[in-house]
PyMOL Python script that loads the backbone (N, CA, C, O; Angstrom):
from pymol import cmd

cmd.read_pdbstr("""\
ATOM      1  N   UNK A   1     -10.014  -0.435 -17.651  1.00  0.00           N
ATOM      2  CA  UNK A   1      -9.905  -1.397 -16.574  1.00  0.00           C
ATOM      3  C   UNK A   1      -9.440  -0.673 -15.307  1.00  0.00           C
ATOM      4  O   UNK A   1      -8.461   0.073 -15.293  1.00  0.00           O
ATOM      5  N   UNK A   2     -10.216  -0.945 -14.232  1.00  0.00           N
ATOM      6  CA  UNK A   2      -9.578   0.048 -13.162  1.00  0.00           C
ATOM      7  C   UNK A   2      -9.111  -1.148 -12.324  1.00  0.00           C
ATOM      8  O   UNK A   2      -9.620  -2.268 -12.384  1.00  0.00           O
ATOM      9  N   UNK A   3      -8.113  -0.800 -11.557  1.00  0.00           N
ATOM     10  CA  UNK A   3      -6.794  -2.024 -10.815  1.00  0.00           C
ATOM     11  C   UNK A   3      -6.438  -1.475  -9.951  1.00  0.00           C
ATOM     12  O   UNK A   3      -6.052  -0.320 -10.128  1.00  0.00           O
ATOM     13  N   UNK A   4      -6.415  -1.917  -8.949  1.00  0.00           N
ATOM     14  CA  UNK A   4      -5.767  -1.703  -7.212  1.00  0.00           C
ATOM     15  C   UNK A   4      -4.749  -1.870  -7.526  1.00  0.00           C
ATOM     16  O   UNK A   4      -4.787  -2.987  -8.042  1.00  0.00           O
ATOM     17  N   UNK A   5      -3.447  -1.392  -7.603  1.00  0.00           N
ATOM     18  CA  UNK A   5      -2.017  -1.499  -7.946  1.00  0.00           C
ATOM     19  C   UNK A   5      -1.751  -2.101  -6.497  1.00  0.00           C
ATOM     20  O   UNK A   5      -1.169  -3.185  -6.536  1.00  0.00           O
ATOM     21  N   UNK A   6      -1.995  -1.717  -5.479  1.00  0.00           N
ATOM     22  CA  UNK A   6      -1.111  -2.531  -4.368  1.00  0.00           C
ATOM     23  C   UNK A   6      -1.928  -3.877  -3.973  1.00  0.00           C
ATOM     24  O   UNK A   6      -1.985  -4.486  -2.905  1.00  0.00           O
ATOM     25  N   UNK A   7      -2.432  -4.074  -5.012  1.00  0.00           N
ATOM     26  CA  UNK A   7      -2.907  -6.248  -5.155  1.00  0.00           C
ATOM     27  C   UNK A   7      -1.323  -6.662  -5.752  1.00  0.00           C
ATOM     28  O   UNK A   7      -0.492  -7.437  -5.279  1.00  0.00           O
ATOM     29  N   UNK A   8      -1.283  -5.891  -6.868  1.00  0.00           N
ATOM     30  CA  UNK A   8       0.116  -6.362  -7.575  1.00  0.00           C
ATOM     31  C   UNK A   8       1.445  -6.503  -6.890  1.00  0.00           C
ATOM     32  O   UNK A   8       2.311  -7.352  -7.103  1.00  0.00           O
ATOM     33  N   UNK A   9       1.445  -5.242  -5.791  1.00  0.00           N
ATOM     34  CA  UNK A   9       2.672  -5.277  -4.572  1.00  0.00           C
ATOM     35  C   UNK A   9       2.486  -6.145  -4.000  1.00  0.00           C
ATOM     36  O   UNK A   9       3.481  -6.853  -3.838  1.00  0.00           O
ATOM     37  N   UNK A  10       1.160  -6.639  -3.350  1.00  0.00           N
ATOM     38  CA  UNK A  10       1.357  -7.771  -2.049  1.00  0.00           C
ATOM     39  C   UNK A  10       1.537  -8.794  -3.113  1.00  0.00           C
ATOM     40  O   UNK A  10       2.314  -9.700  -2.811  1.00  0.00           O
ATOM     41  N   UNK A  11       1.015  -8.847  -4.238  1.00  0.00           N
ATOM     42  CA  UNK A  11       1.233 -10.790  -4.630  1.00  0.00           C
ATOM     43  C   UNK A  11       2.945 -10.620  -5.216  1.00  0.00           C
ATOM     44  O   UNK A  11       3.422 -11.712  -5.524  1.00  0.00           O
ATOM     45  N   UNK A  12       3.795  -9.555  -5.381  1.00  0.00           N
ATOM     46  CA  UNK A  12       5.104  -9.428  -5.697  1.00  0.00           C
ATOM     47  C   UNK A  12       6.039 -10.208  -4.593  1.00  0.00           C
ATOM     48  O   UNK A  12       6.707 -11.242  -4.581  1.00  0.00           O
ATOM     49  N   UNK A  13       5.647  -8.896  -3.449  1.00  0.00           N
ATOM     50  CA  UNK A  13       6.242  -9.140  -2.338  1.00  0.00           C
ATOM     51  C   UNK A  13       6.087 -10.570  -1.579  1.00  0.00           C
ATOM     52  O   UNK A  13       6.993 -11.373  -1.357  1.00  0.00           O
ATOM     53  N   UNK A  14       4.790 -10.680  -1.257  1.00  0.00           N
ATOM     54  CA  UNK A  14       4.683 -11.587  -0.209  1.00  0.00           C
ATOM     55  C   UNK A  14       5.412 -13.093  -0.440  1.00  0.00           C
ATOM     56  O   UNK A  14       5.594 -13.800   0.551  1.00  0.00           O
ATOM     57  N   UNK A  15       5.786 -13.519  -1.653  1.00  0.00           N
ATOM     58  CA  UNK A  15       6.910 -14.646  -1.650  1.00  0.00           C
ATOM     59  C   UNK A  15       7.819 -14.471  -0.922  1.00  0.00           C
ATOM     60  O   UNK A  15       8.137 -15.233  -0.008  1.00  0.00           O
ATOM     61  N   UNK A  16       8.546 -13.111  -1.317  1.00  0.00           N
ATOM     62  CA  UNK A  16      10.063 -12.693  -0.495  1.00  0.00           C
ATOM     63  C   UNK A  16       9.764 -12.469   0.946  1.00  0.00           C
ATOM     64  O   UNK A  16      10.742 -12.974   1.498  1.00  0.00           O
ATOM     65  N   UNK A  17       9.043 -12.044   1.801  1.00  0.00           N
ATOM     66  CA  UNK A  17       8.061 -12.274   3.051  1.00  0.00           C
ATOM     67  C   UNK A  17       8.002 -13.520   3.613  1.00  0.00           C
ATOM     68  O   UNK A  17       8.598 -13.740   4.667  1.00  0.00           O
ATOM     69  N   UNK A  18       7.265 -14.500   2.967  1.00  0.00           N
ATOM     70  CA  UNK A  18       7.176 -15.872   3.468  1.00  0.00           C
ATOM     71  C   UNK A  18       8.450 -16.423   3.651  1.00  0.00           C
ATOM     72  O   UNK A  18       8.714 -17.203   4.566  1.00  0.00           O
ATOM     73  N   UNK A  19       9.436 -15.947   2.605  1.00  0.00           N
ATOM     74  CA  UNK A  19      10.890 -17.061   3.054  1.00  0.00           C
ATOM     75  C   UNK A  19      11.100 -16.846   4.300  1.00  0.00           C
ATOM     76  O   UNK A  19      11.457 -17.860   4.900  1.00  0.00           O
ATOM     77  N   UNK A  20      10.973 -15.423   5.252  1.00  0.00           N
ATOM     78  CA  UNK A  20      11.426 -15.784   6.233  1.00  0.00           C
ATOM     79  C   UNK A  20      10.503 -16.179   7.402  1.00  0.00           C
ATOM     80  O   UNK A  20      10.644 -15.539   8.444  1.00  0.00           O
ATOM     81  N   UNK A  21       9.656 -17.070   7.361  1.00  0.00           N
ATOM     82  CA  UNK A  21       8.610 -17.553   7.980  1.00  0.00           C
ATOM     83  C   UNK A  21       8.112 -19.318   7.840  1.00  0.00           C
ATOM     84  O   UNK A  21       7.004 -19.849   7.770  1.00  0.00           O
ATOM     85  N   UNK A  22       9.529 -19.869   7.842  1.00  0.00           N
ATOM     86  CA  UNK A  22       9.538 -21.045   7.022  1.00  0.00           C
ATOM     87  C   UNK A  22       8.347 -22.321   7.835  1.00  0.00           C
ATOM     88  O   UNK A  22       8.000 -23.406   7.367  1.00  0.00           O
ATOM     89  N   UNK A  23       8.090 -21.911   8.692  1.00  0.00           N
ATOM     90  CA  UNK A  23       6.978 -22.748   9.319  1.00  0.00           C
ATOM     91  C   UNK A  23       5.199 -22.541   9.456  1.00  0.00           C
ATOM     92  O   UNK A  23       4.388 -23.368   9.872  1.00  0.00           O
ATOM     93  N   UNK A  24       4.866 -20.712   8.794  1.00  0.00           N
ATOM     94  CA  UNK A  24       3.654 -20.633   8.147  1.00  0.00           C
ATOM     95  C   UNK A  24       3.222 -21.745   7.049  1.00  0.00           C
ATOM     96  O   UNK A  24       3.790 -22.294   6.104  1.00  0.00           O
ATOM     97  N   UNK A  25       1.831 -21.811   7.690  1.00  0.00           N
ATOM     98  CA  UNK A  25       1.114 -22.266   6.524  1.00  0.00           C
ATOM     99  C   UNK A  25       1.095 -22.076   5.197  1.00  0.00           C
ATOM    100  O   UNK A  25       2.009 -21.344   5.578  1.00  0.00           O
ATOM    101  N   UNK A  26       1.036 -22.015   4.464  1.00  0.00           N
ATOM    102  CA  UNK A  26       1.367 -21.291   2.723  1.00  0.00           C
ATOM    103  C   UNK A  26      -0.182 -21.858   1.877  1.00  0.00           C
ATOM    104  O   UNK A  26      -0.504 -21.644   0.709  1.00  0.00           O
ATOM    105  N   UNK A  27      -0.815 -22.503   2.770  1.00  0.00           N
ATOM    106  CA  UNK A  27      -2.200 -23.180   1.793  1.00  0.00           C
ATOM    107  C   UNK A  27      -2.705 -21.954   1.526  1.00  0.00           C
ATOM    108  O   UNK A  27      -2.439 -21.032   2.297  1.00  0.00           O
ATOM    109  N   UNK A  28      -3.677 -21.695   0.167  1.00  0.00           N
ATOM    110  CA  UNK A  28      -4.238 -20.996  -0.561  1.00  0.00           C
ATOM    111  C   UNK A  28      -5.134 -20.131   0.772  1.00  0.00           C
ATOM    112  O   UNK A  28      -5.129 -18.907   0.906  1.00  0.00           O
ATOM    113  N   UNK A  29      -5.715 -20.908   1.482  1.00  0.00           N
ATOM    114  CA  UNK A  29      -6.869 -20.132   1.802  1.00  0.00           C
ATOM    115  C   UNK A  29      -5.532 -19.147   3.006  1.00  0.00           C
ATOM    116  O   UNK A  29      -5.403 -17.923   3.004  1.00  0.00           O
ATOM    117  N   UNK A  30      -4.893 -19.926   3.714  1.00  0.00           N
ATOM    118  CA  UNK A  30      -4.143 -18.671   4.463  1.00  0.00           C
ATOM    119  C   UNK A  30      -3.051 -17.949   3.729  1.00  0.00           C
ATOM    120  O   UNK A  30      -2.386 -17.163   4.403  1.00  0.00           O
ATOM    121  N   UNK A  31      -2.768 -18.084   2.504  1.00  0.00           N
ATOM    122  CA  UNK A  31      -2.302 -17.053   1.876  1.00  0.00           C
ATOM    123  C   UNK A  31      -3.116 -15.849   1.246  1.00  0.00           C
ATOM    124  O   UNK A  31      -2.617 -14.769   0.930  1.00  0.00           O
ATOM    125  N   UNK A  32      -4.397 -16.189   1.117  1.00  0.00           N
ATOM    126  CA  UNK A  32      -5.284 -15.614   1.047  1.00  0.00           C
ATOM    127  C   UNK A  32      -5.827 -14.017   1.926  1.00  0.00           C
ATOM    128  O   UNK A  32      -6.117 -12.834   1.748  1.00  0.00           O
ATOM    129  N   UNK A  33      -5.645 -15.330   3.167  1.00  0.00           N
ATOM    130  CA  UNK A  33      -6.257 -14.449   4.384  1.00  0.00           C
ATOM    131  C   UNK A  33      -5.188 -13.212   4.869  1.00  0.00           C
ATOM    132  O   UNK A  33      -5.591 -12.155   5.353  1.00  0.00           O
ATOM    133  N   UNK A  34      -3.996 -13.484   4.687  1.00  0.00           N
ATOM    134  CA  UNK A  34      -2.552 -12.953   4.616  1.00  0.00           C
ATOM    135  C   UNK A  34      -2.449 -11.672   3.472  1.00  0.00           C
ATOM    136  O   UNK A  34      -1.702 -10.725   3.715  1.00  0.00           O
ATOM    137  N   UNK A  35      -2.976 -11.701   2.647  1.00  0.00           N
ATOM    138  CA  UNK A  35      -3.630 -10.806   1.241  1.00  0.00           C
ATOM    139  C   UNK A  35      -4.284  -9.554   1.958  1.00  0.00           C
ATOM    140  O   UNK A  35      -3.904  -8.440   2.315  1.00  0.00           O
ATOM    141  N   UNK A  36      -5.878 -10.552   2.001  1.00  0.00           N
ATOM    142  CA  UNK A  36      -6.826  -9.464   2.527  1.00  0.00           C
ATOM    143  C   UNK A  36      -6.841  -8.679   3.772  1.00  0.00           C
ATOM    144  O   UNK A  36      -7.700  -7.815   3.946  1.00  0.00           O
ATOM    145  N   UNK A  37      -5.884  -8.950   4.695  1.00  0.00           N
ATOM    146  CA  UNK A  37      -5.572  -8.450   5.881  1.00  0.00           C
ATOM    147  C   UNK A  37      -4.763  -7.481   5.559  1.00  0.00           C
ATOM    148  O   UNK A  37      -5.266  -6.389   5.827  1.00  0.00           O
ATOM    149  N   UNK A  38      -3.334  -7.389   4.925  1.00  0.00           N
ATOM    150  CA  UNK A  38      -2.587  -6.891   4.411  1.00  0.00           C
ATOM    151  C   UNK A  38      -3.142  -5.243   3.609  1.00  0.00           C
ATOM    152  O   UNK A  38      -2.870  -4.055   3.778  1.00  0.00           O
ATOM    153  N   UNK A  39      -3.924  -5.938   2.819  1.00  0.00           N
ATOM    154  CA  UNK A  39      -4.750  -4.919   1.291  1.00  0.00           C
ATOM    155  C   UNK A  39      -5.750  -4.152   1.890  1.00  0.00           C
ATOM    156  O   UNK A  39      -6.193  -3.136   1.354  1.00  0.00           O
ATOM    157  N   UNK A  40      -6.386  -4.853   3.682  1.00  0.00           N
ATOM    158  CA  UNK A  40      -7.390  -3.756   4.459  1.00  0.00           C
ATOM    159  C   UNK A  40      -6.698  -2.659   4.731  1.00  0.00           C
ATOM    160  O   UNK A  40      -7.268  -1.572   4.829  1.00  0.00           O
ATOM    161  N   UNK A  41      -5.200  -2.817   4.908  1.00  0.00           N
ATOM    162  CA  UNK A  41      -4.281  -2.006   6.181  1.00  0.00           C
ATOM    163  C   UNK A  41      -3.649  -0.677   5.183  1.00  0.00           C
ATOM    164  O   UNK A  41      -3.303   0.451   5.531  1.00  0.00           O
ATOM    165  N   UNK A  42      -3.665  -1.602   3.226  1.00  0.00           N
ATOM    166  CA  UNK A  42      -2.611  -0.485   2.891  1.00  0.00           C
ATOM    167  C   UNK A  42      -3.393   0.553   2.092  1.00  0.00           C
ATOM    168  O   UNK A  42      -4.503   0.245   1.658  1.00  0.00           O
ATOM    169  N   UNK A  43      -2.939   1.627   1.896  1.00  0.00           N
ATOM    170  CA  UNK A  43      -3.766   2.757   1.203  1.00  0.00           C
ATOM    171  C   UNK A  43      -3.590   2.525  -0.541  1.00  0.00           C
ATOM    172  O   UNK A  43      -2.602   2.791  -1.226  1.00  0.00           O
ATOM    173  N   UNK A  44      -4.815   1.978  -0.945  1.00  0.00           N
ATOM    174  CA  UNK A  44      -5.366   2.293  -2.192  1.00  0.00           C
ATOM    175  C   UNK A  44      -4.363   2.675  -2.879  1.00  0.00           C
ATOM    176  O   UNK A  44      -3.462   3.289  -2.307  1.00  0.00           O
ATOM    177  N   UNK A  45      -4.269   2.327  -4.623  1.00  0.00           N
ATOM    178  CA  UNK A  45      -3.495   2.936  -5.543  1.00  0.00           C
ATOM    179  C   UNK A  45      -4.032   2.553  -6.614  1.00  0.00           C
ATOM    180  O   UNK A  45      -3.330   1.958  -7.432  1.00  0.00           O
ATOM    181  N   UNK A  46      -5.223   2.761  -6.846  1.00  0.00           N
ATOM    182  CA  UNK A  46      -6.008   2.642  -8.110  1.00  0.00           C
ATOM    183  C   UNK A  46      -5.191   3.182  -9.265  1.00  0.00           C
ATOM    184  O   UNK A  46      -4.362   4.086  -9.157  1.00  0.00           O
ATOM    185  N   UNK A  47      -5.538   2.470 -10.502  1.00  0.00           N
ATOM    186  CA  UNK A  47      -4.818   2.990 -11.926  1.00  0.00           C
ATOM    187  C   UNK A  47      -6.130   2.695 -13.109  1.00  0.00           C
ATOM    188  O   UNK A  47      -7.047   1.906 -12.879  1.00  0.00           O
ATOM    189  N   UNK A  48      -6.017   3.383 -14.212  1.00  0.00           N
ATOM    190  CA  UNK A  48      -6.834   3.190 -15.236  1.00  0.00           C
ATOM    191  C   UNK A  48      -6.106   2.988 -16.634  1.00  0.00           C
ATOM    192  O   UNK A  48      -6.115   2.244 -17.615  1.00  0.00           O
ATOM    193  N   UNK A  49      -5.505   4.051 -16.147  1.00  0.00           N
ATOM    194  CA  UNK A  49      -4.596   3.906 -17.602  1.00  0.00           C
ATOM    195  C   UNK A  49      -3.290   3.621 -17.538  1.00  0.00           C
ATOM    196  O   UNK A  49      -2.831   3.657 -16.396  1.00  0.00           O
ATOM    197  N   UNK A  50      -2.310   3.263 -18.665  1.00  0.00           N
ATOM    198  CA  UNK A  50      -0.792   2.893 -18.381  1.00  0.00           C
ATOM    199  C   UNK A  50      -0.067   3.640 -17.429  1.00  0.00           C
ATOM    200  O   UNK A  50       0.478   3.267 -16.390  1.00  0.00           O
ATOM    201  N   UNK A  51      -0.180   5.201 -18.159  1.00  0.00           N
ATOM    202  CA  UNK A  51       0.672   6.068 -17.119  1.00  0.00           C
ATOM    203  C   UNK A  51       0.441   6.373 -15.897  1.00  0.00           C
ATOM    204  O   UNK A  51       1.235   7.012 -15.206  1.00  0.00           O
ATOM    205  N   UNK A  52      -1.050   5.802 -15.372  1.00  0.00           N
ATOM    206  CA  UNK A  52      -1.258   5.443 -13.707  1.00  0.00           C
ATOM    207  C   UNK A  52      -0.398   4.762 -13.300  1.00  0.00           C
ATOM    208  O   UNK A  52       0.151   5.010 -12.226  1.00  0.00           O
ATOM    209  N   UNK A  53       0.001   3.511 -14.226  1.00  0.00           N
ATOM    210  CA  UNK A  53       0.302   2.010 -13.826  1.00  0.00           C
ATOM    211  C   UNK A  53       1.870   2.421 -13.447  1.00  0.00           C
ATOM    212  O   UNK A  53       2.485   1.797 -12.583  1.00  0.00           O
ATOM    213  N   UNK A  54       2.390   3.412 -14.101  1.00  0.00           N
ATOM    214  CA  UNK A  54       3.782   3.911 -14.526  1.00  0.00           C
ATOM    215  C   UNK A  54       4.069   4.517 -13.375  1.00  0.00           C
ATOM    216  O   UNK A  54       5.108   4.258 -12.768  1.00  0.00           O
ATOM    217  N   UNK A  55       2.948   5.626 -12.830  1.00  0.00           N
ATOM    218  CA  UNK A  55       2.853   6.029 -11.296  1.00  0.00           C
ATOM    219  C   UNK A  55       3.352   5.051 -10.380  1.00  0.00           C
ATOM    220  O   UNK A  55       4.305   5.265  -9.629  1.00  0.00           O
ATOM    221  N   UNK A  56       2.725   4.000 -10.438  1.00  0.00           N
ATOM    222  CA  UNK A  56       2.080   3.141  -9.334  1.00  0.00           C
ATOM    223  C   UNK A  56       3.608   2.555  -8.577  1.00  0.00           C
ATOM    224  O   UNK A  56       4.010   2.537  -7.414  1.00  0.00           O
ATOM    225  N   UNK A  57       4.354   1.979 -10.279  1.00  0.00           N
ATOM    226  CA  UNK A  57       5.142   1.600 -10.003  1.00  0.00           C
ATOM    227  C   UNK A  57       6.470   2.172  -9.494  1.00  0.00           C
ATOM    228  O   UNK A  57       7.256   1.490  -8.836  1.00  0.00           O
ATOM    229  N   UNK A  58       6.715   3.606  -9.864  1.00  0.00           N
ATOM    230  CA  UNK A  58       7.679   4.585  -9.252  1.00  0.00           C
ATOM    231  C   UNK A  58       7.522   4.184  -7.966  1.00  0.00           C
ATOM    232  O   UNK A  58       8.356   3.615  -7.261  1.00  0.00           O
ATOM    233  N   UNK A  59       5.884   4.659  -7.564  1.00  0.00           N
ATOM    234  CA  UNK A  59       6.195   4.990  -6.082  1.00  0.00           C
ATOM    235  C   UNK A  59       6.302   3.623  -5.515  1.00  0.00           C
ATOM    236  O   UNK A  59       6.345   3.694  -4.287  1.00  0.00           O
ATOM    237  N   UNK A  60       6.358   2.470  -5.932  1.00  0.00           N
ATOM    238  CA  UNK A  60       6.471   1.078  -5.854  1.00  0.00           C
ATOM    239  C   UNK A  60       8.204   1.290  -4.796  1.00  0.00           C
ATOM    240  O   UNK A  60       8.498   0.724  -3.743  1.00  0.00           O
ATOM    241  N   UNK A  61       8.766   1.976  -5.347  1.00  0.00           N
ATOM    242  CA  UNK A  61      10.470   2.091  -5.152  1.00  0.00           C
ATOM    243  C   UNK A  61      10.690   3.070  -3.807  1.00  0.00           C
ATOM    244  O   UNK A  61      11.847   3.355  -3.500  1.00  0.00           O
ATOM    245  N   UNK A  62       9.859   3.453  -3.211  1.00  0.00           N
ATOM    246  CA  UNK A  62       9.990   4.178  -2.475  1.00  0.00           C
ATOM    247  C   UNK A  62      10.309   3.203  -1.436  1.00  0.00           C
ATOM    248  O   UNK A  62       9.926   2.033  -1.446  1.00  0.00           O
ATOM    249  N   UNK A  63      11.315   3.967  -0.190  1.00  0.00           N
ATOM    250  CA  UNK A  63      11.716   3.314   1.045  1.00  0.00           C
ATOM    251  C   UNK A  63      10.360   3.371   1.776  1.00  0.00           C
ATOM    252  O   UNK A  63       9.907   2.368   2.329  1.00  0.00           O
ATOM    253  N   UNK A  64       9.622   4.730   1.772  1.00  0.00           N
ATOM    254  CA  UNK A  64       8.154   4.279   2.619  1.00  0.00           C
ATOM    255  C   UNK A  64       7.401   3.186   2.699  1.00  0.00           C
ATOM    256  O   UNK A  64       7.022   2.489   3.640  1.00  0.00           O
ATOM    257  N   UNK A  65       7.157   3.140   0.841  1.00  0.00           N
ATOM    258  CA  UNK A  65       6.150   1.835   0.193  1.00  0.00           C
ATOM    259  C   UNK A  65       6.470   0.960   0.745  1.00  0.00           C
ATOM    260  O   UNK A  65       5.677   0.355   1.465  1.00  0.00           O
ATOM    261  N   UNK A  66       7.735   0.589   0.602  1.00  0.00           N
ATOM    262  CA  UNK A  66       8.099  -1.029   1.160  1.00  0.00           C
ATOM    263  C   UNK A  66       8.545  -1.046   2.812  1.00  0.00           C
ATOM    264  O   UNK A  66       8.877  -2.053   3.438  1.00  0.00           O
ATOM    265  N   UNK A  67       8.489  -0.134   3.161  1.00  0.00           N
ATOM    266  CA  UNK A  67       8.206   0.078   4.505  1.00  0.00           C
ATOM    267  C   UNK A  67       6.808  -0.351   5.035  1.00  0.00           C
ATOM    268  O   UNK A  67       6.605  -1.316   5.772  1.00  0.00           O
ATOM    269  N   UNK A  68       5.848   0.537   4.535  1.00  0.00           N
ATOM    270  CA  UNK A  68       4.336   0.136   4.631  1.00  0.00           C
ATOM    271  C   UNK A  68       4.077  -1.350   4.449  1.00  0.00           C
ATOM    272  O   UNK A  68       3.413  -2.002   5.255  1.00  0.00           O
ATOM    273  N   UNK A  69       4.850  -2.053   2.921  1.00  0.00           N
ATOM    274  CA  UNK A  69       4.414  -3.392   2.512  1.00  0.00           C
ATOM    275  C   UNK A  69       4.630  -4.125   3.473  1.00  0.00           C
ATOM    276  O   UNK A  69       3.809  -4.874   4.002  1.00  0.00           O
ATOM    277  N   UNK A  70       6.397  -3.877   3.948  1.00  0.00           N
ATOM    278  CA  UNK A  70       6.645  -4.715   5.148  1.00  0.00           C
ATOM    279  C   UNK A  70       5.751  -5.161   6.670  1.00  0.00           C
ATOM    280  O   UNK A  70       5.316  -6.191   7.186  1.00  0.00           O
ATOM    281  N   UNK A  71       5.816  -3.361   7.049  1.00  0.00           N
ATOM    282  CA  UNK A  71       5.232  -3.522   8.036  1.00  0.00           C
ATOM    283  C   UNK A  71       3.537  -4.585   8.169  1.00  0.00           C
ATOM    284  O   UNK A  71       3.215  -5.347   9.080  1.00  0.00           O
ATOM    285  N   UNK A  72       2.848  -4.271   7.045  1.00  0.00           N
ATOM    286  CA  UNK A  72       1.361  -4.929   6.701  1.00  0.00           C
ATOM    287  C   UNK A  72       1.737  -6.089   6.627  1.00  0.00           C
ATOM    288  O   UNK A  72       1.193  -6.735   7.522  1.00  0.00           O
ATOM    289  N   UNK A  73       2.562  -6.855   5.860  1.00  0.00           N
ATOM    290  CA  UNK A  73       2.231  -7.685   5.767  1.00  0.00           C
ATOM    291  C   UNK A  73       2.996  -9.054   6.882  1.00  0.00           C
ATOM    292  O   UNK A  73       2.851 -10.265   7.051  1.00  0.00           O
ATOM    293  N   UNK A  74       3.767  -8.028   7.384  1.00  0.00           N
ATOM    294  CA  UNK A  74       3.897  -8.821   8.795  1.00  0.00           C
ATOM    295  C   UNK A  74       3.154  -8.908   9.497  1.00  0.00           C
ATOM    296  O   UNK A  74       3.094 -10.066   9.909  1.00  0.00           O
ATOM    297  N   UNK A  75       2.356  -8.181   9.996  1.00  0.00           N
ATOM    298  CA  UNK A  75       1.007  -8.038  10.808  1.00  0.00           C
ATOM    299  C   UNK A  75       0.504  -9.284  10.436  1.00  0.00           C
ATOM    300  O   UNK A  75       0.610 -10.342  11.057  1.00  0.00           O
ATOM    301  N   UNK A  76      -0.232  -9.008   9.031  1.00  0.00           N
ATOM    302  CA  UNK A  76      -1.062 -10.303   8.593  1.00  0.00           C
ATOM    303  C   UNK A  76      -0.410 -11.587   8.833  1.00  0.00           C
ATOM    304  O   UNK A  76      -1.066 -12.528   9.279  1.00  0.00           O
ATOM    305  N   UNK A  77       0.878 -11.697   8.560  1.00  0.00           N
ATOM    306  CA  UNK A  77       1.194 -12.892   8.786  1.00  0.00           C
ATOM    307  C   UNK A  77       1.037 -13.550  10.367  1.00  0.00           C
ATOM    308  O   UNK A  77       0.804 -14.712  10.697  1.00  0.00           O
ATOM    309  N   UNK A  78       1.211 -12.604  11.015  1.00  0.00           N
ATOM    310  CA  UNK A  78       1.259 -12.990  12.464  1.00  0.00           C
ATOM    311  C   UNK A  78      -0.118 -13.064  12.679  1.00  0.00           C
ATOM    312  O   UNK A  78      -0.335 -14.080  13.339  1.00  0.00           O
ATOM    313  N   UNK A  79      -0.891 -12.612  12.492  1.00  0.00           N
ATOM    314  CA  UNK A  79      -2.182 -12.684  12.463  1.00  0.00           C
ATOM    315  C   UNK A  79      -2.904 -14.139  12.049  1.00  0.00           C
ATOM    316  O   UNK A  79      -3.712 -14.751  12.747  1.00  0.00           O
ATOM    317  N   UNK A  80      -2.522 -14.436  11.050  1.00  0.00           N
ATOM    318  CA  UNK A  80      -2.715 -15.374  10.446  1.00  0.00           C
ATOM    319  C   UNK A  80      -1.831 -17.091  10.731  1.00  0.00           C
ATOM    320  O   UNK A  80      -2.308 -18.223  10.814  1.00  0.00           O
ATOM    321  N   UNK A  81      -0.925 -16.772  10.785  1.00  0.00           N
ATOM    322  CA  UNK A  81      -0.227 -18.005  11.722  1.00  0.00           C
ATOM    323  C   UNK A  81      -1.103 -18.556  13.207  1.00  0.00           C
ATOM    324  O   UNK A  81      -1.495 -19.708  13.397  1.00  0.00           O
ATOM    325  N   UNK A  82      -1.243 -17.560  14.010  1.00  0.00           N
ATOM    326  CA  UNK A  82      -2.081 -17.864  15.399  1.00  0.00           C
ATOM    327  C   UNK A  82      -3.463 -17.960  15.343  1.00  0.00           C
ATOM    328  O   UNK A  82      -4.164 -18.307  16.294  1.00  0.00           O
ATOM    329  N   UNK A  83      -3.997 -17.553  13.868  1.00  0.00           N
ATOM    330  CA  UNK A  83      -5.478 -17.718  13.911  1.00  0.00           C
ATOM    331  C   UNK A  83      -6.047 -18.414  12.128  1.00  0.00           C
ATOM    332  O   UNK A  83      -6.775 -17.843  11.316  1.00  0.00           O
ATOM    333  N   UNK A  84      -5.529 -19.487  12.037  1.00  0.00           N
ATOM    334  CA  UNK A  84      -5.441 -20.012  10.537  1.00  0.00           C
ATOM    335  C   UNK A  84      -7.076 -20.056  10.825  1.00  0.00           C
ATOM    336  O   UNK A  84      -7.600 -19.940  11.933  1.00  0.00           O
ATOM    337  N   UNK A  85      -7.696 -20.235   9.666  1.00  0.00           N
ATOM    338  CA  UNK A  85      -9.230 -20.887   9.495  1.00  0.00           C
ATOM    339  C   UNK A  85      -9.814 -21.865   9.185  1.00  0.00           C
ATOM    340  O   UNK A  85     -11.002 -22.013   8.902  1.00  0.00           O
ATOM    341  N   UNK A  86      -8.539 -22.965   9.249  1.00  0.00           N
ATOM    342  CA  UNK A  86      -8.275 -24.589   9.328  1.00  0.00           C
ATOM    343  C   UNK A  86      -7.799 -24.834  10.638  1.00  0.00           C
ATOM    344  O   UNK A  86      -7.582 -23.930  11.445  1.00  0.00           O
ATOM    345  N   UNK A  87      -7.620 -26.138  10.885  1.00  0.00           N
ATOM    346  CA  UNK A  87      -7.013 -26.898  11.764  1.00  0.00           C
ATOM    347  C   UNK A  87      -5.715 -26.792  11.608  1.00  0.00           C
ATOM    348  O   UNK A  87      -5.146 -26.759  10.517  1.00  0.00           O
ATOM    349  N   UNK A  88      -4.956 -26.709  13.179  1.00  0.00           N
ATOM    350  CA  UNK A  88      -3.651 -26.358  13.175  1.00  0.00           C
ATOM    351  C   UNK A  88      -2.970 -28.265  12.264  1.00  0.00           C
ATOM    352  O   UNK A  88      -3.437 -29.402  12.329  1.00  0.00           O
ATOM    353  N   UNK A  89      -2.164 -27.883  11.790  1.00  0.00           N
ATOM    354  CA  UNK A  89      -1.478 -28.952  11.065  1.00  0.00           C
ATOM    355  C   UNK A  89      -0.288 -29.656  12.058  1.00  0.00           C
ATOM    356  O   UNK A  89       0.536 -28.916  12.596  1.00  0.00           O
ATOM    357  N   UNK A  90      -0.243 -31.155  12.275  1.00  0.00           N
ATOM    358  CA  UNK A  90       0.936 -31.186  12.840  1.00  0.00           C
ATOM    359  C   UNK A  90       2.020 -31.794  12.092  1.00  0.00           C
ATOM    360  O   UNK A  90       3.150 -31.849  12.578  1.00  0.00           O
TER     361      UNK A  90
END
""", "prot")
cmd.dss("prot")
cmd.show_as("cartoon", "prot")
cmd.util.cbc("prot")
cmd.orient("prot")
């Protein structure tokens, strides 16, 4: 099975992300869009086998990684707040 390991980071992270954004949208499709914006920006971490997965997750712990996660997936969010692909909600 081959697996993008940093799908698994953004769907980890991005809960702890949204808390502080308590007035984003959270519907599927802009959490979505918040994903794929995010997963364009971060560099690949394919795995095949366990001890990839074992990789993946070390470097998971790094101050960079979650530096990178952060930074991406703030982007997206801001991105995505000012340009939902629904109607703004009031």
């Amino acid at each position: 099975m081959l697996k993008n390991y940093m799908e698994d980071a953004v769907d980890s992270f991005l809960p702890h992300m949204l808390k502080q954004y308590p007035d984003i949208c959270r519907c599927e499709l802009c959490v979505e869009d918040i994903k794929a914006i995010a997963l364009n920006k971060l560099k690949p971490a394919y795995f095949v086998t366990h001890e990839g997965l074992l990789f993946s997750k070390i470097d998971e712990m790094t101050t960079q990684h979650k530096a990178d996660l952060t930074s991406e997936l703030t982007r997206a969010i801001d991105i995505v707040s000012k340009n939902p692909r629904h109607p703004k909600q009031s």
